[in-house]
BANUBA-166469 format. One line per 2 residues: number of its first residue (from 1); their letters; for each residue x, y, z of C-alpha. Coordinates in steps of 0.001 Angstrom, whole numbers, plus 500000, padded with zeros to 6 digits. Layout:
% residues N
NUM = A = X,Y,Z; ...
This chain:
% residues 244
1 = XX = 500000,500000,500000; 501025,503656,498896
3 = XX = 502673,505047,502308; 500293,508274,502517
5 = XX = 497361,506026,501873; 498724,503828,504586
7 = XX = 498586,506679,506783; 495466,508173,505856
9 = XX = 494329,504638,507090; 495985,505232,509994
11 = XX = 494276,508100,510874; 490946,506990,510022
13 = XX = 491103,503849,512365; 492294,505734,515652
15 = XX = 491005,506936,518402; 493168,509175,519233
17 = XX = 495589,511258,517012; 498292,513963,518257
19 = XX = 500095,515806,515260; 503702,517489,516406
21 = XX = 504636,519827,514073; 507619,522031,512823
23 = XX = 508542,525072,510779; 508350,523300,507745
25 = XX = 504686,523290,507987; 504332,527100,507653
27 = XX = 506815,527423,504671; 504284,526373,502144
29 = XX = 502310,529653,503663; 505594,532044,502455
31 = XX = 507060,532123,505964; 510894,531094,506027
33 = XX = 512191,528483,508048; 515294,528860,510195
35 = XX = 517106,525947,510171; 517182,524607,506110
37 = XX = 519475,525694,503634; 517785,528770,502619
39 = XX = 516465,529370,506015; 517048,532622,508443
41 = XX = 519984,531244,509836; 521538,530993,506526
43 = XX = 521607,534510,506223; 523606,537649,506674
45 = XX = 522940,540227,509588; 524709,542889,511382
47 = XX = 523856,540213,514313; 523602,535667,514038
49 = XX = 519667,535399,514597; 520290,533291,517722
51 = XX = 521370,536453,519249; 518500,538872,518030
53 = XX = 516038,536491,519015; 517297,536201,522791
55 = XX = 516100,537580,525765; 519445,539439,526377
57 = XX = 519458,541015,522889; 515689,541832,523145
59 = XX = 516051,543478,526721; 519700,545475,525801
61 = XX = 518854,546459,522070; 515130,546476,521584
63 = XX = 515147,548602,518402; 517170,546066,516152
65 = XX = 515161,543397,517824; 512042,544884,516438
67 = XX = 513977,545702,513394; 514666,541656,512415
69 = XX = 511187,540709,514127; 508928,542861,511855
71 = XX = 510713,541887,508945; 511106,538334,509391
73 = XX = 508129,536836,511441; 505222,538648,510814
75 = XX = 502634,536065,510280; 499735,538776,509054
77 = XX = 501379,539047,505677; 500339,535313,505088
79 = XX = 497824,532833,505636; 497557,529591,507165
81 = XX = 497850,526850,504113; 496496,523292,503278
83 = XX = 498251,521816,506268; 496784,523669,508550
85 = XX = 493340,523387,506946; 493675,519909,506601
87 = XX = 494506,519346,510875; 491688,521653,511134
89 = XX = 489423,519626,509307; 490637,516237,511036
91 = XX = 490013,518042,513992; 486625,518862,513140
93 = XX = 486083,515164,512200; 486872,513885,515644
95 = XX = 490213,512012,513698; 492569,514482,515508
97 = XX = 492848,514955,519139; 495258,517632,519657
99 = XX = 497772,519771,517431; 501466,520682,519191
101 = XX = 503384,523259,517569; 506787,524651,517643
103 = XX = 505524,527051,515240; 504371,531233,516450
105 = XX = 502867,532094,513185; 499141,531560,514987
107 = XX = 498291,529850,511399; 497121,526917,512778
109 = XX = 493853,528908,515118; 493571,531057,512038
111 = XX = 493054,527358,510159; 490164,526655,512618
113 = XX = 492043,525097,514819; 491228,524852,518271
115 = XX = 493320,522640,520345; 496685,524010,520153
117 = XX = 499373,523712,522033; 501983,526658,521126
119 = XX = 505561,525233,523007; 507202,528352,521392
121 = XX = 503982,531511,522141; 502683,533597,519086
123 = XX = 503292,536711,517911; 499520,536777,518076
125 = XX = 499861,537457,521697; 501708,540558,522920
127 = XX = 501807,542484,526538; 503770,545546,528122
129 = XX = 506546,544443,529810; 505706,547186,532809
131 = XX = 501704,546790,533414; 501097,543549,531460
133 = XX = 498326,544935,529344; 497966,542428,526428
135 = XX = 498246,544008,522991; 497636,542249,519267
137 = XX = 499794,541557,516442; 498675,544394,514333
139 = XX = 499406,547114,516611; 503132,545536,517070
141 = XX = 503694,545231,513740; 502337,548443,512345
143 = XX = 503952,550844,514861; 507337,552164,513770
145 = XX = 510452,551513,515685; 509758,549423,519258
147 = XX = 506285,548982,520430; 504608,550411,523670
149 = XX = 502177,550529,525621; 499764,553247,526624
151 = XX = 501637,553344,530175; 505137,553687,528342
153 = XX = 506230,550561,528846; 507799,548509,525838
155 = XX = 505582,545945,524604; 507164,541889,524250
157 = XX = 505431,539383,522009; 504513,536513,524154
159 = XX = 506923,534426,522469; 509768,532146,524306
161 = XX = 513105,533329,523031; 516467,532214,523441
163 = XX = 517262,532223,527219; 514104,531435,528286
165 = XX = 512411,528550,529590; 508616,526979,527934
167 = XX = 505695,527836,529867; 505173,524326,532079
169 = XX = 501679,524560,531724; 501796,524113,527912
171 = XX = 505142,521619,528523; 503038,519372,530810
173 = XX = 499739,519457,528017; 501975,518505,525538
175 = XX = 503484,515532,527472; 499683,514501,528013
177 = XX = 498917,514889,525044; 501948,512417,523733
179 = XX = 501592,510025,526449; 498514,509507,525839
181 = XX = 498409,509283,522053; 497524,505615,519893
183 = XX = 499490,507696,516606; 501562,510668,516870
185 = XX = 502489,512223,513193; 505712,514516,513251
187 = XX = 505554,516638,510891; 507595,519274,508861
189 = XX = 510025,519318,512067; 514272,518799,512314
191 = XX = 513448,517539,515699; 516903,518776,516298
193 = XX = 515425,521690,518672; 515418,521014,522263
195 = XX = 513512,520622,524502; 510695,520798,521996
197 = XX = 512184,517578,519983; 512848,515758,523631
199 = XX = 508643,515386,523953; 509016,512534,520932
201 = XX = 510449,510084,523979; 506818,510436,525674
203 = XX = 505011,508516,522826; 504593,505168,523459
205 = XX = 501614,504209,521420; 500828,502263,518133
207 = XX = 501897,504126,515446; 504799,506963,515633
209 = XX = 504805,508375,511866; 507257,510942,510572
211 = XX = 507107,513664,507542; 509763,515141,506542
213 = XX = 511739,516685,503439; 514838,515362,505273
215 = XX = 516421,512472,507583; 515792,513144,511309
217 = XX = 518057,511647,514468; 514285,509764,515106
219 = XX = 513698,508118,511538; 514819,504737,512689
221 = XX = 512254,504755,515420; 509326,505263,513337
223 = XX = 506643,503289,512446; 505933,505016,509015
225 = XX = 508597,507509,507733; 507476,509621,504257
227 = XX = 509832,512053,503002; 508180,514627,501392
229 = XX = 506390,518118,501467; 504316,518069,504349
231 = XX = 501496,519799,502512; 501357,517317,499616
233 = XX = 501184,514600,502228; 498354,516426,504047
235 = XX = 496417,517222,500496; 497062,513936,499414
237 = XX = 495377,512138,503086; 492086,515059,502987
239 = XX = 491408,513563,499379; 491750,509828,500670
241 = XX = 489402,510681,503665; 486965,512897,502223
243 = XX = 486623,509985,499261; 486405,507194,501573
């Protein structure tokens, strides 16, 4: 049997389905990865991204901070592709239990999503770092040179940089989530982030299934590996289940 009609399969015989998922599922929407060959790493700044995106750089030079973050990560400019339609869908079809993401795009709520665990925030979600008034995406993104707050205090997307630890309450949901899981599908993820990639050692259900453009350090413990464009594979398993 064809491997994403094996999965498709898969999905439509369990109970209870968890999808993990990477950067490389927002890429298809015209965001840019960090970690591939033409990713934001892979390019030249006046500072290595690590660095911008910490919570050092963000507290001690919040201007080019906003500088690279406007430019690079915001999400309104796009929209949330088939992928994300697709889990929404499965979602809505009681086939999919829970979506993780390491992903702060917010693409897959925009999708129809609705339970998502964010392990990295969203840039959705912003609040002043002196009264903790929360703030959207628009207003961060649209006002010119670093953001604040009506109090004068600068305004910090509720993302988890560099330096700083995951929220535990989203941590241990995640870990539930996993645990607790009959088929986990990876998707569109390195796993070579930590401690995001670390949550894979939770699973220990039926079917652990990986997609993937490339090899990852957990390919040889899969159940089903398909390397290929996560939003084929996802286009490809809507038709199967729709038509079956």
């Amino acid at each position: 049997m064809d491997k994403i009609m094996n999965l498709a399969q898969i999905i439509k015989n369990s109970s209870n389905t968890v999808f993990f998922g990477g950067a490389g599922v927002s890429t298809e929407s015209g965001l840019k990865d960090f970690r591939s060959k033409d990713g934001l790493y892979h390019e030249t700044y006046k500072y290595p991204p690590e660095e911008i995106l910490s919570h050092h750089f963000f507290i001690e030079n919040p201007a080019e901070f906003y500088r690279f973050y406007k430019n690079k990560l915001n999400s309104l400019k796009y929209k949330p592709n088939i992928t994300h339609k697709v889990l929404s869908y499965l979602e809505q079809k009681k086939l999919l239990k829970a979506v993780i993401t390491q992903n702060i795009d917010g693409f897959h709520q925009m999708a129809g999503s609705k339970n998502v665990v964010e392990l990295h925030g969203s840039v959705l979600r912003n609040y002043c770092t002196n009264c903790n008034k929360c703030y959207d995406a628009k207003k961060v993104f649209s006002e010119k040179g670093i953001p604040r707050c009506e109090c004068g205090g600068m305004i910090k997307p509720d993302v988890v940089l560099y330096e700083e630890q995951l929220k535990e309450e989203n941590l241990e949901k995640a870990i539930r989530y996993i645990s607790e899981a009959e088929v986990l599908i990876i998707g569109g993820t390195s796993l070579n982030v930590y401690p995001a990639a670390g949550l894979i050692n939770y699973f220990k259900g039926k079917y652990l299934v990986l997609i993937n453009k490339e090899k990852t350090p957990y390919d040889t413990r899969c159940d089903l590996v398909i390397y290929d464009n996560i939003a084929t594979v996802m286009g490809k398993i809507s038709n199967d289940i729709k038509n079956g």
